[in-house]
C-alpha positions in Angstrom: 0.0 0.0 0.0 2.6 2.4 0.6 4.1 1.6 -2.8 0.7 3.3 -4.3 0.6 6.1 -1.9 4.4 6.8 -3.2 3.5 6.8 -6.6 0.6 8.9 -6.9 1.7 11.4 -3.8 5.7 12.1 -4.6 6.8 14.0 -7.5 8.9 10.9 -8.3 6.0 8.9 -8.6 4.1 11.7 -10.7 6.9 11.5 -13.5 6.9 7.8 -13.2 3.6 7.7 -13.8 3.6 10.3 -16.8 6.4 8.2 -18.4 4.8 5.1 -18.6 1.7 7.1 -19.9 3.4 8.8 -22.7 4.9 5.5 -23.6 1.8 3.9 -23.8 0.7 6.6 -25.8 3.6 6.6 -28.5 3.4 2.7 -29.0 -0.4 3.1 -29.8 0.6 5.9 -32.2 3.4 4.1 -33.8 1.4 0.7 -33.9 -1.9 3.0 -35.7 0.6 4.5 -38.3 2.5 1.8 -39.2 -0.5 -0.6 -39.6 -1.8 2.3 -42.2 1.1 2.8 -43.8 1.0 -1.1 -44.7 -2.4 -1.5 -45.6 -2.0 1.9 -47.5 -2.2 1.1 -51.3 1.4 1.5 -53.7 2.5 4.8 -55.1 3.0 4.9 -58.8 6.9 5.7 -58.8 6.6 8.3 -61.9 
């Protein structure tokens, strides 16, 4: 319990917290924009 009351009262914690967030975040943006970049139809080169 004091583990939680660590993480979501020290500033430590905070930023631990808003890291993992943000990570999160990016790998759902990167997994969205590669998935339409592949199912995205082929450029005529010309």
């Amino acid at each position: 319990m004091k583990a939680l009351v660590d993480l979501f009262s020290t500033d430590y914690g905070l930023f631990s917290i808003a890291g993992i967030i943000f990570m999160i975040g990016m790998a759902i943006w990167f997994i969205r924009f590669f998935l339409r970049k592949v199912n995205e139809a082929p450029r005529s080169e010309g």
